[in-house]
VOGU-3710 file (C-alpha; in Angstrom, 3 decimals, decimal comma):
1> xxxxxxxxxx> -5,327/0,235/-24,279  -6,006/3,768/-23,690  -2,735/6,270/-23,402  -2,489/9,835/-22,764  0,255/11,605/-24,580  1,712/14,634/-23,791  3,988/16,396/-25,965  4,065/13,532/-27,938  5,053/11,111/-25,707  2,976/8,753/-23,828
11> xxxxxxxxxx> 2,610/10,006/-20,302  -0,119/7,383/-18,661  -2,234/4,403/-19,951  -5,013/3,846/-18,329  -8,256/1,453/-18,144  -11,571/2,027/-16,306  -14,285/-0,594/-15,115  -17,922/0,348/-14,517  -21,183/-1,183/-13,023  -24,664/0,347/-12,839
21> xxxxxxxxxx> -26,549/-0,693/-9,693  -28,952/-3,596/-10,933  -32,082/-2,265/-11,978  -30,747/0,942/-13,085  -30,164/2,495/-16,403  -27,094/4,492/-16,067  -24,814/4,727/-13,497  -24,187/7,390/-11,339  -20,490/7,306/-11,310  -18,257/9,001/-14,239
31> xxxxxxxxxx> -14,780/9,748/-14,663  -12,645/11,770/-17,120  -9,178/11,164/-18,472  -7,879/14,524/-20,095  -4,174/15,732/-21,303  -3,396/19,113/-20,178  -0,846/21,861/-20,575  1,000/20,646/-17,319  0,372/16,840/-17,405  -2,818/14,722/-17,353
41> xxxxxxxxxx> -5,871/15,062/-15,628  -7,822/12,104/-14,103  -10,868/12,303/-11,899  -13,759/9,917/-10,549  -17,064/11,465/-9,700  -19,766/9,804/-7,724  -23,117/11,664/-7,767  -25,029/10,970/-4,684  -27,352/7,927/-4,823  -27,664/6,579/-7,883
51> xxxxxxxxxx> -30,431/6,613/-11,420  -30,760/9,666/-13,224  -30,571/12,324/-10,991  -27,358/10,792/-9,180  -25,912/10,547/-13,524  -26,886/14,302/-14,047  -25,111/15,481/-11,267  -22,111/13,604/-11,968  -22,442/14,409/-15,498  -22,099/18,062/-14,544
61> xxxxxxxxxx> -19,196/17,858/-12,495  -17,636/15,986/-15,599  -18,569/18,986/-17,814  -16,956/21,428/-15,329  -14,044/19,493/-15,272  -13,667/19,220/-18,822  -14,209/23,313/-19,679  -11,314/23,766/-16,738  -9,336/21,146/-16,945  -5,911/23,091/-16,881
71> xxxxxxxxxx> -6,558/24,695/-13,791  -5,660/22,998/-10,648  -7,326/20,359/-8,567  -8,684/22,311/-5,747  -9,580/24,793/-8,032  -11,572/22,397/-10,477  -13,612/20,949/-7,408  -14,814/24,876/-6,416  -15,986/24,647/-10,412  -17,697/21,222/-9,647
81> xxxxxxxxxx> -18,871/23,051/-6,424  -20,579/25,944/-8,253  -21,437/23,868/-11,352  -23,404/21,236/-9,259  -25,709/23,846/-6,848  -29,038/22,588/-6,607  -28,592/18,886/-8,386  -28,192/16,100/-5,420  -24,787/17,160/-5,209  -21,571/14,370/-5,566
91> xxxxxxxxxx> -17,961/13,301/-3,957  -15,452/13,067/-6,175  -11,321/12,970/-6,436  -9,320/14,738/-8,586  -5,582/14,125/-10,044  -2,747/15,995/-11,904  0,064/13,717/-12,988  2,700/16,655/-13,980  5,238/16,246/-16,743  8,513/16,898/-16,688
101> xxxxxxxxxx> 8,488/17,432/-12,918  6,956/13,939/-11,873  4,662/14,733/-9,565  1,187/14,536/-8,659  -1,420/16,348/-6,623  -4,360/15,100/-5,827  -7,375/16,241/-3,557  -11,024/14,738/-2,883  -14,151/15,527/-0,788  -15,986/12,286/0,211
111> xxxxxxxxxx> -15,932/8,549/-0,124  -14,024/8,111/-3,638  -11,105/6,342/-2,528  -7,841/7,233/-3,699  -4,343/4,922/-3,951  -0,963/5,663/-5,293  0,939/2,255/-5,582  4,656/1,700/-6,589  6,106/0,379/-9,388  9,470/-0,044/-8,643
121> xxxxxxxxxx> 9,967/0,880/-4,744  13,885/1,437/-4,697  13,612/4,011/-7,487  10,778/6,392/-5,874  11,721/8,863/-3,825  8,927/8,985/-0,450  6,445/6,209/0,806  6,002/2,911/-1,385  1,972/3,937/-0,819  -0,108/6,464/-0,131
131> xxxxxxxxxx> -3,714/6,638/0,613  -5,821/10,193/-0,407  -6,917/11,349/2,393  -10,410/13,078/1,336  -12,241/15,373/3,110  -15,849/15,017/4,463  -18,482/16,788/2,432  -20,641/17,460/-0,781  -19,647/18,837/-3,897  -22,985/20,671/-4,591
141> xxxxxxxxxx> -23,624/21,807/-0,898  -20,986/20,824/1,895  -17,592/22,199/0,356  -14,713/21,485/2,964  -11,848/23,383/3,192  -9,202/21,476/0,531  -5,869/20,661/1,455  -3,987/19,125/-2,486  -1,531/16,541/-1,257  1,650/16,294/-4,146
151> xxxxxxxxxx> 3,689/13,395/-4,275  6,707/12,604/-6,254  5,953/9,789/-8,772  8,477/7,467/-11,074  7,510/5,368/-14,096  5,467/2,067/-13,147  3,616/3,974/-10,334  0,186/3,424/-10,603  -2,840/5,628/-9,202  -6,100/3,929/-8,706
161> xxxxxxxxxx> -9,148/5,808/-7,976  -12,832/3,567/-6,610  -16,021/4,767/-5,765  -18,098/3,346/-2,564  -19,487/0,447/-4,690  -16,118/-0,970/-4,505  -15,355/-2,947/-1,097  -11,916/-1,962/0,792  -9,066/-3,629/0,373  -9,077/-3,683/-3,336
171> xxxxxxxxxx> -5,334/-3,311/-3,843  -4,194/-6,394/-2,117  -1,898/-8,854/-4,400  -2,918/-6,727/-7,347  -0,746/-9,102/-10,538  1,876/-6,484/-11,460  2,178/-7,528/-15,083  -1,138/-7,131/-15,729  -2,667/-3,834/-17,982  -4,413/-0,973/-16,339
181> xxxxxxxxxx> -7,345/-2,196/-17,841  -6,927/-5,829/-16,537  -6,883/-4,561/-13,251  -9,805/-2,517/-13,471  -11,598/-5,222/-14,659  -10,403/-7,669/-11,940  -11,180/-4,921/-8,835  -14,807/-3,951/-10,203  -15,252/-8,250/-10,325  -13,754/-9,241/-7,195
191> xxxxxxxxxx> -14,259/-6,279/-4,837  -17,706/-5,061/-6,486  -20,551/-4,455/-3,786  -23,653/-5,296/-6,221  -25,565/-2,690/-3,664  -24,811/0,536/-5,647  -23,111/1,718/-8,498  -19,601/0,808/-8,794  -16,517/2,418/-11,006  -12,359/1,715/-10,872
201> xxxxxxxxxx> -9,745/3,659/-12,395  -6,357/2,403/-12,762  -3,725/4,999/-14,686  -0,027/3,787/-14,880  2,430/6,889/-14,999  4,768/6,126/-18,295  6,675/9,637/-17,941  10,002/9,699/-19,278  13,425/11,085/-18,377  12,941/13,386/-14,981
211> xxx> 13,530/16,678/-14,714  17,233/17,504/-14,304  18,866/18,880/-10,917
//
């Protein structure tokens, strides 16, 4: 299974699950799962429709995101912004999980679905979930004003990130035991729409000791 380390020590593992609408070549839906100075950063990208042109724009938010990646997450989405004028545009949320501090900030414009899920609720400090709250718009075109959200994180918490080809209600009586990557797997079959293209992220926060205080 995929880990990120930072440092050398494993900070997240992580697993992804992806469908191209039926007919289709590619899929319009990408991600990227890169260790940075502060952390890691993970993002989902949906370009808008789907087939080539829907990949290409998605594929250039990817490629923004990768040539910035240390900068923050309101500030990558302005890249995306720029990067993707006059492609079909996307929506896409972005993530920093920060080492040592344990936190992370996340932001999105549009319909990519973010949750945050506890691993072990009497060790985390605020809400046992939380639900990105995204803002309406199109990278590309439409860039809303951004408002980054941070949360505190622990080990075991787990973010999840699901593009519109995945129904809501995903998340309910996800197995806890199971991998990342077994849960990725296991949204994209159960909760998959079959009416566009579909992607899941799942990225367990490892992290170590916290910072001290």
């Amino acid at each position: 299974m995929p880990k990120v380390s930072v440092g050398g020590r494993a900070l997240i593992e992580w697993g992804v699950a992806t469908l191209a609408l039926p007919g289709e070549a590619e899929s319009g839906d990408r991600h990227l799962v890169k260790p940075v100075s502060t952390g890691v950063l993970v993002a989902v990208v949906d370009g808008l429709g789907h087939g080539a042109e829907a990949a290409s724009a998605a594929q250039s938010a990817v490629t923004a995101l990768e040539r910035h990646a240390s900068e923050s997450p309101a500030s990558l989405i302005e890249r995306c912004h720029r990067a993707l004028k006059g492609t079909r545009g996307a929506v896409m949320s972005v993530a920093v999980l920060a080492d040592p501090d344990r936190s992370m900030t996340w932001v999105g414009v549009g319909n990519v679905e973010g949750l945050l899920l506890s691993g072990d609720g009497a060790a985390r400090r605020g809400p046992a979930r939380a639900s990105l709250v995204t803002r309406g718009g199109i990278v590309g075109s439409e860039l809303p004003r951004l408002h980054p959200v941070v949360h505190p994180i622990a080990p075991g918490d787990m973010l999840i990130f699901a593009t519109d080809g995945i129904w809501e209600g995903f998340a309910e009586g996800l197995p806890p035991e199971a991998t990342p990557q077994q849960l990725a797997d296991q949204i994209l079959a159960r909760h998959g729409k079959g009416t566009d293209d579909a992607l899941v992220l799942v990225a367990r926060y490892l992290g170590g000791p916290g910072p001290r205080g």
